[in-house]
C-alpha angles and dihedrals in degrees: 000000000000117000143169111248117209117204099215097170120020121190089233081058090076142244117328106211128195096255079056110253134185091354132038117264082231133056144224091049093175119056113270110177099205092181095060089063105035146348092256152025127219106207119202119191124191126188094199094172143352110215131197091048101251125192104236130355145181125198113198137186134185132176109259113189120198116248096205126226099006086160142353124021125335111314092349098115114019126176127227123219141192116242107242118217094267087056092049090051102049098037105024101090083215092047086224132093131244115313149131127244113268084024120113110251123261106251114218112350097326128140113270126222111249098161142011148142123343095009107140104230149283104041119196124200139177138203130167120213129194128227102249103141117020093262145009135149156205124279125201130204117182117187114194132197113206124312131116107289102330117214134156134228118220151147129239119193120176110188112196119217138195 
């Protein structure tokens, strides 16, 4: 089945940190409204490098939809959310959560582990989300142990099918 892919973070781009510099801890930042080009998104995520030598670490990702029009006029202040497991099941292809292979698997809507301590990089990971409202998004959370300004450098790729 043919899609569009969308590079939403590219390794060139720089070091995502955990206060969020120079690029935001969730994608996609500008609006993409996945719903309104396929039924579903495949989502590849790739840890190329971790910088500043830590001395532990844990990246993890979770599903976040868009709740529209919480305030103000139409699509001015929407509201994230996370997926709860219901939601995961039903509209995440593989029916878990955000997680690597050999890594325990997230319970409800919490972030998954996808790389630590001790991974050889890069890591590569998958997850296929269904169109179910017209957009929703990644979210990252990084914990870092010790090191000089830890970052990480990945890729974040979203393909669109019909």
């Amino acid at each position: 089945m043919a899609g569009k892919t969308h590079i939403l973070i590219s390794q060139s781009q720089g070091i995502l940190r955990p206060e969020g510099h120079p690029i935001h801890l969730v994608q996609p930042p500008n609006r993409v409204e996945f719903a309104a080009y396929g039924t579903e998104v495949s989502w590849l995520a790739e840890i190329a490098e971790v910088v500043g030598t830590p001395t532990a670490y844990e990246i993890k990702l979770k599903f976040q939809t868009c709740v529209e029009t919480t305030t103000g006029f139409q699509y001015q202040r929407p509201r994230w959310v996370d997926l709860d497991e219901v939601s995961i099941k039903s509209d995440v292809v593989e029916g878990v959560g955000w997680h690597a292979a050999g890594k325990a698997a997230p319970v409800g809507g919490a972030a998954g582990v996808i790389a630590s301590t001790g991974d050889t990089l890069p890591m590569v990971t998958r997850r296929t989300m269904r169109c179910r409202d017209l957009r929703h998004r990644v979210a990252f959370d990084l914990n870092f142990t010790g090191g000089t300004n830890p970052g990480i450098r990945l890729n974040l790729f979203a393909t669109v099918r019909k």
